[in-house]
C-alpha positions in Angstrom: -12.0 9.6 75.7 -11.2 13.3 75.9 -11.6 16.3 74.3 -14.8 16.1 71.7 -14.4 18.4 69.0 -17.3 18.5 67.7 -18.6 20.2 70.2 -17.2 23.2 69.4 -16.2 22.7 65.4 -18.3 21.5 62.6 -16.9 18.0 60.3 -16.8 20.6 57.2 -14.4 22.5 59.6 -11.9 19.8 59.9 -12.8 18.9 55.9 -11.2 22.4 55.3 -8.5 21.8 57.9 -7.5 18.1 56.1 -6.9 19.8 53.2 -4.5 21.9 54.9 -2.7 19.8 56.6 1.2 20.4 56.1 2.3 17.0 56.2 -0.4 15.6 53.8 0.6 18.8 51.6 4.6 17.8 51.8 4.0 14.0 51.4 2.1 14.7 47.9 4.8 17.4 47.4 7.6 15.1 47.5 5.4 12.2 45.8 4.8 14.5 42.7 9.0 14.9 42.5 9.3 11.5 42.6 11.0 11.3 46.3 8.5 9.4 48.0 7.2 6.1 47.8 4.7 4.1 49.6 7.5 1.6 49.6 9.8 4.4 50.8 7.3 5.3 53.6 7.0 1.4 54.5 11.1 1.2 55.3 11.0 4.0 57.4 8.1 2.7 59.3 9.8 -0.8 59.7 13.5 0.8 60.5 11.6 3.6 63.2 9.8 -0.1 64.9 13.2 -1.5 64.9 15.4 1.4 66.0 12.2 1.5 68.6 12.6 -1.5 69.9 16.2 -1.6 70.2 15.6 1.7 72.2 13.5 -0.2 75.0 15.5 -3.4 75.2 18.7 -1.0 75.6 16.6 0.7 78.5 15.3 -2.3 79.7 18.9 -3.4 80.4 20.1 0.1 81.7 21.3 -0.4 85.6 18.6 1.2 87.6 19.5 4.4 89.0 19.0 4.7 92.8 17.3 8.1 94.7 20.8 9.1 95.2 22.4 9.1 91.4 18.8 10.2 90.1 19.3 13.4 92.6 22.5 13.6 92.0 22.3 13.4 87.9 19.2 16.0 88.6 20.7 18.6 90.3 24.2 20.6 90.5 23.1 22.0 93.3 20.9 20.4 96.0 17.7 22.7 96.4 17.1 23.6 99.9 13.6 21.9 100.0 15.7 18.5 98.7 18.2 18.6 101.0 17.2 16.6 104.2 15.1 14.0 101.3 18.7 13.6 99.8 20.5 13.1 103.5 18.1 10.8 104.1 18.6 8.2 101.3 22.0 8.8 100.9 22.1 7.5 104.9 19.7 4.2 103.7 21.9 3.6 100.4 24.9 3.5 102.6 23.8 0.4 104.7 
């Protein structure tokens, strides 16, 4: 699905381009001082799916916003081009 890089790059192109890679290049950087661990880069995998997760089940339980607040939230000032949208849900919230 999408872009297909290899029509326009060669696979000894992105070879060359893995071995630059910045993050590969830190992670073996801070493995070689000793300040990360595969078991190190498991926890913060595990704690990122959990604080994840808790993330979504917080939104899930969020009140829904209606037009009105997400307008309202949105803008300081109603545009122009907004303004009869707005009047117009604020008149169908109302009833």
């Amino acid at each position: 699905a999408g872009d297909d890089p290899t029509k326009y790059r060669t696979s000894d192109e992105d070879s060359e381009w893995e071995k630059k890679d910045p993050l590969v290049r830190y992670r073996k950087f801070l493995e070689a001082k000793g300040l990360w661990t595969e078991e190190k880069e498991n926890e913060v995998i595990e704690r990122a799916k959990t604080d994840i997760k808790a993330a979504i089940k917080e939104a899930d339980n969020t009140e829904k916003q209606t037009v009105i607040d997400l307008m309202e939230n949105m803008y300081e000032e109603m545009p122009q081009n907004l303004a009869e949208q707005y009047e117009i849900y604020k008149e169908k919230e109302s009833k």
